[in-house]
C-alpha positions as CSV (number, residue, x, y, z in Angstrom):
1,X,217.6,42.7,124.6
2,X,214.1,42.0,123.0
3,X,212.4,44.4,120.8
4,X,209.0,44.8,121.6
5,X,207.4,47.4,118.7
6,X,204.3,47.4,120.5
7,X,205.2,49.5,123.7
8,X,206.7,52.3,121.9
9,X,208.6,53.3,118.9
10,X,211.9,53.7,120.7
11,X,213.4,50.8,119.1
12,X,213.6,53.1,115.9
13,X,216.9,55.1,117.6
14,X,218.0,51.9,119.8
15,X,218.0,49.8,115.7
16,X,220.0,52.6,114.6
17,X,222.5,52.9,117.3
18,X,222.6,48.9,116.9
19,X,223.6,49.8,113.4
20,X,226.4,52.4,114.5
21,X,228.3,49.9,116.3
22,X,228.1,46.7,114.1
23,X,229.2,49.7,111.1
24,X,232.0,50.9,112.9
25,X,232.9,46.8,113.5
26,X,232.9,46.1,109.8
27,X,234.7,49.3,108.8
28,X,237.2,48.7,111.1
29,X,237.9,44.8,110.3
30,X,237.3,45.0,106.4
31,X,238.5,48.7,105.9
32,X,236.6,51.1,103.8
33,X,237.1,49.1,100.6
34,X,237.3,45.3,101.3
35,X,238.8,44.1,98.4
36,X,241.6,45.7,99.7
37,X,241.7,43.1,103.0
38,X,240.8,40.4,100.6
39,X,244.1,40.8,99.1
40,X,246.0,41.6,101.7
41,X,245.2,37.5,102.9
42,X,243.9,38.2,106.5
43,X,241.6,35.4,107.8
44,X,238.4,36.6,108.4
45,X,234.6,35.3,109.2
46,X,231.4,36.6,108.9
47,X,230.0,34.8,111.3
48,X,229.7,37.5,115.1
49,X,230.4,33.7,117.1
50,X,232.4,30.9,116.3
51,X,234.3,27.9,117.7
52,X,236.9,26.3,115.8
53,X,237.4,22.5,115.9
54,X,239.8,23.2,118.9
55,X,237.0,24.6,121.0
56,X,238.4,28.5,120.6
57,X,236.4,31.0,119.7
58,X,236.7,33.4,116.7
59,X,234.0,34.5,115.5
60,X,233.9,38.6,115.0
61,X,232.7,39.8,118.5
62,X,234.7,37.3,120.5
63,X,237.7,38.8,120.6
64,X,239.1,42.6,120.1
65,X,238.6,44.4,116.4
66,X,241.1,46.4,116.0
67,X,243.1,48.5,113.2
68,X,246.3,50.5,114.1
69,X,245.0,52.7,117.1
70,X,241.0,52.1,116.3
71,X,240.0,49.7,118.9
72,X,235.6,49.1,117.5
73,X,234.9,45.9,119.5
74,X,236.6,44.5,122.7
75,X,234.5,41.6,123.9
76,X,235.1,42.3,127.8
77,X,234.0,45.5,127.6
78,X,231.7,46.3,124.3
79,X,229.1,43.9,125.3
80,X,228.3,46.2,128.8
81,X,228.2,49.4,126.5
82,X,225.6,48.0,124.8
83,X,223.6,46.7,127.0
84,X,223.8,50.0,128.9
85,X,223.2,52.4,126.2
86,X,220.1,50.1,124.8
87,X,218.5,50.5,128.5
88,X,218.5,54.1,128.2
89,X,215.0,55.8,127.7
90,X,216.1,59.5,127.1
91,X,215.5,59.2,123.4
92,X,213.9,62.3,121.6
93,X,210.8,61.2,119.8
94,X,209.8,63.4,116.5
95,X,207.4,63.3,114.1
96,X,208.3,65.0,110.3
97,X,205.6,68.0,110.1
98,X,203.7,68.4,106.7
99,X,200.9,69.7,104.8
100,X,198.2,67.5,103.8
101,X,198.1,67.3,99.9
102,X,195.5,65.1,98.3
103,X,191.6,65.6,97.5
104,X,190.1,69.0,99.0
105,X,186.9,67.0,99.9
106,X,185.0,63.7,99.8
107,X,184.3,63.0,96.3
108,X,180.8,61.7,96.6
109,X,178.5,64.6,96.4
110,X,175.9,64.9,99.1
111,X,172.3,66.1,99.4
112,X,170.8,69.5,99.8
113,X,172.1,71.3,103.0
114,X,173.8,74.2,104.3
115,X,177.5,74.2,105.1
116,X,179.1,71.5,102.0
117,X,181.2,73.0,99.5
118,X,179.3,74.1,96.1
119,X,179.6,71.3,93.0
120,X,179.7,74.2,91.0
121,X,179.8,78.3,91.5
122,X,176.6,79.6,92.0
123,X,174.7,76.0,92.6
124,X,173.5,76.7,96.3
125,X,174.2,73.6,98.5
126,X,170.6,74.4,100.3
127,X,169.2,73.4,97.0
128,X,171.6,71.5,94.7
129,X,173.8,69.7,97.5
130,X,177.6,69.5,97.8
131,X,180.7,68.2,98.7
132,X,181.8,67.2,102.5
133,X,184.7,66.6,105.0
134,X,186.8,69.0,104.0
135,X,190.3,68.2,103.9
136,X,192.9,70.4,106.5
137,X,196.0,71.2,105.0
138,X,197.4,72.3,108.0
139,X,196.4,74.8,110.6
140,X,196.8,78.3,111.9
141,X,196.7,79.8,115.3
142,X,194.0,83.0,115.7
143,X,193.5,85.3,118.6
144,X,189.8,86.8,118.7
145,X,189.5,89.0,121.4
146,X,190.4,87.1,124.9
147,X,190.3,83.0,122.7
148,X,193.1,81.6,121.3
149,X,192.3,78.9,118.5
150,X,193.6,76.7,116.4
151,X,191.7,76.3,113.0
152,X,192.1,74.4,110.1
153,X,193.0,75.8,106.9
154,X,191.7,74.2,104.1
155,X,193.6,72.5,101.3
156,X,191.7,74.6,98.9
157,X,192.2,77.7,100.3
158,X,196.0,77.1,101.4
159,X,197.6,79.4,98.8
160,X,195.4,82.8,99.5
161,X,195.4,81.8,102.8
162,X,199.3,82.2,103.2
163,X,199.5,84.8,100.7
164,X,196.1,87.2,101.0
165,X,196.0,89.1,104.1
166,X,192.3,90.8,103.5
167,X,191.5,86.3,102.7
168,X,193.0,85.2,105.6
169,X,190.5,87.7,108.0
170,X,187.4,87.0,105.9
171,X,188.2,83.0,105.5
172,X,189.1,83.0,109.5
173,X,186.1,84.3,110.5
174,X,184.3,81.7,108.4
175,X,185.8,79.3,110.4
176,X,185.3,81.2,113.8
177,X,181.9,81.6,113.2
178,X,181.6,77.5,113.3
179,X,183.5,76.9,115.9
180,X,182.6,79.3,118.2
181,X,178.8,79.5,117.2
182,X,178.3,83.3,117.0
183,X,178.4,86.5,114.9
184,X,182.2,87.1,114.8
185,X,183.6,90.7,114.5
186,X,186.6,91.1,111.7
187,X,188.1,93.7,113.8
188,X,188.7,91.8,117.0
189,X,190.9,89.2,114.7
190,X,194.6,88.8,115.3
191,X,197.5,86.5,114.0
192,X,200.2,86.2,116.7
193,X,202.3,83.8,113.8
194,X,201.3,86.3,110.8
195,X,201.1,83.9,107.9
196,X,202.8,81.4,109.1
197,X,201.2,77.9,109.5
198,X,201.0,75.2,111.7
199,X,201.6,71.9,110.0
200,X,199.9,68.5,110.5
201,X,201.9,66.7,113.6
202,X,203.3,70.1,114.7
203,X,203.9,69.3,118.8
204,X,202.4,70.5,121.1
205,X,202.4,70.5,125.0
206,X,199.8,70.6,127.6
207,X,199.5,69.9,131.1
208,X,202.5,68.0,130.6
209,X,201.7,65.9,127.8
210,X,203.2,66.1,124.4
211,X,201.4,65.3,121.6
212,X,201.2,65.7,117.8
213,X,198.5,68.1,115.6
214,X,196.4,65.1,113.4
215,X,193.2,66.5,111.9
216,X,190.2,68.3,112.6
217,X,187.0,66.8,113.7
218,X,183.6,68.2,114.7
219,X,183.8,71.2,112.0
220,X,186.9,72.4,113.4
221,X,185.9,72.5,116.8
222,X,188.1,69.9,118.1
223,X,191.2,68.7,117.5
224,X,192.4,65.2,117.1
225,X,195.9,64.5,118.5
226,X,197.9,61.6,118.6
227,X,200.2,61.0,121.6
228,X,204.1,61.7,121.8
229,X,204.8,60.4,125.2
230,X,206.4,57.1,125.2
231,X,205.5,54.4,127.9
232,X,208.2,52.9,129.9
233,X,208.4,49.1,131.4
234,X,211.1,47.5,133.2
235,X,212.6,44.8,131.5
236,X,210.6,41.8,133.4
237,X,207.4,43.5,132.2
238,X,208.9,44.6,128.7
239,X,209.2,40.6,127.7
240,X,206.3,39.5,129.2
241,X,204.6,41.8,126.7
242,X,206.7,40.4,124.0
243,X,205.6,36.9,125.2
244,X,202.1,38.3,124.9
245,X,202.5,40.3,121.4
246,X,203.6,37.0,120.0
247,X,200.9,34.7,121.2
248,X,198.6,37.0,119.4
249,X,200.6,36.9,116.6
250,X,200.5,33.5,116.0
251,X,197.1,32.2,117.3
252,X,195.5,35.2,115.1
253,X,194.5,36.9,118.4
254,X,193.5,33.9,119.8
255,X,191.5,32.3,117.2
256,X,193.8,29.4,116.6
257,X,194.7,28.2,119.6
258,X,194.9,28.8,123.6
259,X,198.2,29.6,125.6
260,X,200.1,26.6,126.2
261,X,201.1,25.8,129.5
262,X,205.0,26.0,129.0
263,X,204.2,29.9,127.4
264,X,204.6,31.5,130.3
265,X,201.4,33.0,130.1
266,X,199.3,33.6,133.1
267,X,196.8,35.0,135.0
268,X,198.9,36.6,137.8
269,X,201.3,38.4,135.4
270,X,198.4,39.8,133.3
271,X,196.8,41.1,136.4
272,X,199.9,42.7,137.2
273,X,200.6,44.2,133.7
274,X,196.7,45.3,134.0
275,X,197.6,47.0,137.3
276,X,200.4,48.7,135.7
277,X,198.9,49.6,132.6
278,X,196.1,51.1,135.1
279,X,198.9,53.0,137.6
280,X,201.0,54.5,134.3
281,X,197.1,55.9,133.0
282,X,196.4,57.3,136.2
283,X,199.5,59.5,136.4
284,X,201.2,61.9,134.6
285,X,202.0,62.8,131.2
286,X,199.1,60.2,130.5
287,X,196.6,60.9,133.0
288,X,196.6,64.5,131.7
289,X,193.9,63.3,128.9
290,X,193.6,59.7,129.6
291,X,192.7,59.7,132.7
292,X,188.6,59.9,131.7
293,X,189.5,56.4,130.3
294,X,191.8,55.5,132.9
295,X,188.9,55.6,135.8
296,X,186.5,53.3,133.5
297,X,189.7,50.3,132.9
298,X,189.9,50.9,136.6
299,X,186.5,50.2,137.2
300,X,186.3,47.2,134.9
301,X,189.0,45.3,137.2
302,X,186.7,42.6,138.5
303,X,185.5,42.2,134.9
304,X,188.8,42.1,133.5
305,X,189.7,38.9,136.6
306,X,187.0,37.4,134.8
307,X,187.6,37.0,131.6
308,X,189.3,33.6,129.8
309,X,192.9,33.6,129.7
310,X,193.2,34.7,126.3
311,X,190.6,37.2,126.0
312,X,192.6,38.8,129.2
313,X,196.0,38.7,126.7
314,X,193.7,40.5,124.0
315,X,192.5,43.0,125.8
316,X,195.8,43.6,127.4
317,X,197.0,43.9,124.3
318,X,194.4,46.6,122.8
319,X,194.9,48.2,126.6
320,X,198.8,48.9,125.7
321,X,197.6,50.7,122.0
322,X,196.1,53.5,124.6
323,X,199.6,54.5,125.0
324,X,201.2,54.1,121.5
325,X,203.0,57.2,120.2
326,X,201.7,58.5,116.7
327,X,198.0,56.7,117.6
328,X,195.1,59.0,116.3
329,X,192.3,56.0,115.9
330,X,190.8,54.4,119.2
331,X,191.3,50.9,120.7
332,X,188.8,48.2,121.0
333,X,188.1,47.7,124.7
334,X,184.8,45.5,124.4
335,X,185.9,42.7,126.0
336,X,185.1,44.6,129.6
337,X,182.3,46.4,128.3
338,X,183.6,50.0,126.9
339,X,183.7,51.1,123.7
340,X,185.3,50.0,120.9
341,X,187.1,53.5,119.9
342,X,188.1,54.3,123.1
343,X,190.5,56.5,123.4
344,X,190.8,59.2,120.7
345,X,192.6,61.8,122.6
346,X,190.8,65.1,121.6
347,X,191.3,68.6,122.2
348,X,189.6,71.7,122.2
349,X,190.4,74.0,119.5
350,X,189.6,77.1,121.8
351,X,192.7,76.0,123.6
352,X,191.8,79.2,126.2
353,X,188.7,77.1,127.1
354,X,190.6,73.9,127.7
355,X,189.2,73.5,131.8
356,X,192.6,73.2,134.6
357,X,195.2,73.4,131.9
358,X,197.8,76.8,133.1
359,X,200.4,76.1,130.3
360,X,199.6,75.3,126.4
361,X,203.1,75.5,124.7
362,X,203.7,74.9,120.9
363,X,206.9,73.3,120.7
364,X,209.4,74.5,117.3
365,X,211.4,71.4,115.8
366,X,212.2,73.1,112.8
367,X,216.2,73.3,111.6
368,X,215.4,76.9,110.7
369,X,213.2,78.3,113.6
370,X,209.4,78.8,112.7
371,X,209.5,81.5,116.1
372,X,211.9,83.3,117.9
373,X,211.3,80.9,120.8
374,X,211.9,77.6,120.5
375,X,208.8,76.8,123.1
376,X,205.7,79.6,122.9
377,X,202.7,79.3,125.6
378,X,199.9,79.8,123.4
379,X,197.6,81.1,126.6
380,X,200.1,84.1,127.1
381,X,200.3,85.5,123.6
């Protein structure tokens, strides 16, 4: 049962569950307070396997750990729990929602232009410069007339943003204005949430595919969103990528030394982990907003067949980071000619002008309930 952090975070829940049982082992063989089994004279070891001169075995998980009724380990039948739980996949993934706290703005001062935030009140930033890349807070979700948008609320501007109603139209048309590029009417200006804000990795759904709220880019016009869709390998192809995650490791991605022959490294298995990689792009959850992507790889194969054996590891590696849960920076496919941010899954803050998507759902994971629903399709309100 290898982990291998770089296919997914699942191994989070699996080391926990891991922990469960070897706690409820320990708490049942040593009891709550082990200086009480101390005294009591049992003999005990803490090693999980070991044989006695004799040849037995009696280490803690060969045999049965028991206390009165409390049967924690049975080594016939534990081991086969284990395994069987640790192949299951139906784990929940969540990230903890937050506001950003920090600087409101890049601290370098810039040169005369429009649209930077003043150095001082009054000091035009046509003439005297200012301050840029804004920091977002968090969002909020703003219906103007027949759009639905997601805009970013500024750090600055949080507190009257929550607490102001006649700020939260004026500052919200501000940011209309830029990201739809026209004169926006205040009266056409609703707030389906009220006050209420969307926080930085809020989930969200669409066309399938789950994802997390990172930043804004473009001036608001975009979103950047990191993925919460987890990729799935059967276990043959889950340790060959451990094989190839450690060979990197080592050799410094390849800088040190080559493969060795007895590494179990090869050119057939990494063209059938690139296949793979290339079938799980080209369907759904991912191909809902990889798929752009997905069609270049795929194009690339013959280049890919042709690269050394360890430049094919390396980008095999960078390949599987397309698919990493939490990921908001790209992936350096170079090696077959593509970029080397490819990747950065983007979405359109308009989300009414996102092109073939029927369902946009914000999805609560709040204890308390941010709406009455625990799912809201954003294109219906």
């Amino acid at each position: 049962m290898l982990k291998c952090r770089e296919i997914n975070d699942l191994h989070h829940a699996k080391d926990a569950y891991l922990n469960v049982v070897m706690g409820n082992v320990y708490n049942t063989k040593f009891t709550k307070d082990p200086l009480n089994f101390i005294k009591s004279g049992e003999r005990y070891s803490m090693k999980l396997f070991k044989k006695n001169q004799d040849g037995k075995e009696s280490g803690l998980l060969t045999g049965i750990v028991k206390r009165g009724d409390t049967i924690a380990w049975n080594s016939e039948t534990s081991f086969d729990i284990v395994r069987r739980m640790m192949s299951k996949n139906s784990i929940r993934y969540v990230r903890y929602t937050y506001k950003r706290k920090g600087g409101f703005f890049d601290q370098m001062p810039e040169r005369k232009k429009a649209g930077l935030v003043q150095r001082k009140k009054g000091l035009v930033t046509e003439k005297y410069g200012g301050y840029n890349n804004t920091t977002a807070a968090c969002f909020s979700l703003v219906k103007y007339k027949n759009d639905v948008i997601i805009i970013p609320i500024e750090n600055m501007y949080l507190k009257l943003y929550e607490t102001d109603t006649a700020f939260r139209i004026k500052y919200s048309a501000v940011q209309l204005k830029d990201i739809l590029t026209s004169e926006i009417d205040i009266k056409g200006i609703s707030f389906p949430f009220e006050n209420r804000i969307i926080k930085i990795n809020t989930l969200i759904e669409v066309d399938g595919f789950r994802c997390n709220i990172v930043q804004k880019s473009n001036k608001g016009r975009t979103l950047v969103v990191s993925s919460a869709e987890s990729l799935i390998v059967d276990k043959k192809m889950n340790d060959y990528i451990k094989k190839v995650s450690a060979y990197l490791e080592k050799s410094e991605k390849g800088k040190k030394f080559s493969p060795a022959l007895y590494s179990g490294l090869n050119a057939d298995d990494n063209t059938k982990l690139f296949d793979l990689l290339c079938s799980k792009i080209s369907n759904k959850p991912f191909s809902s907003v990889l798929q752009k992507i997905g069609n270049k790889i795929q194009n690339k194969r013959e280049d890919f067949l042709k690269l050394e054996l360890k430049e094919q590891l390396l980008f095999l590696s960078n390949m599987i980071l397309l698919f990493k849960t939490g990921r908001s920076t790209g992936c350096d496919l170079k090696l077959i000619g593509e970029s080397g941010q490819a990747g950065v899954i983007t979405l359109n803050s308009t989300l009414t002008k996102i092109g073939g998507r029927q369902i946009i759902r914000i999805i609560d994971q709040s204890p308390t309930g941010l709406f009455e629903k625990k799912s809201v399709n954003l294109l219906e309100l």
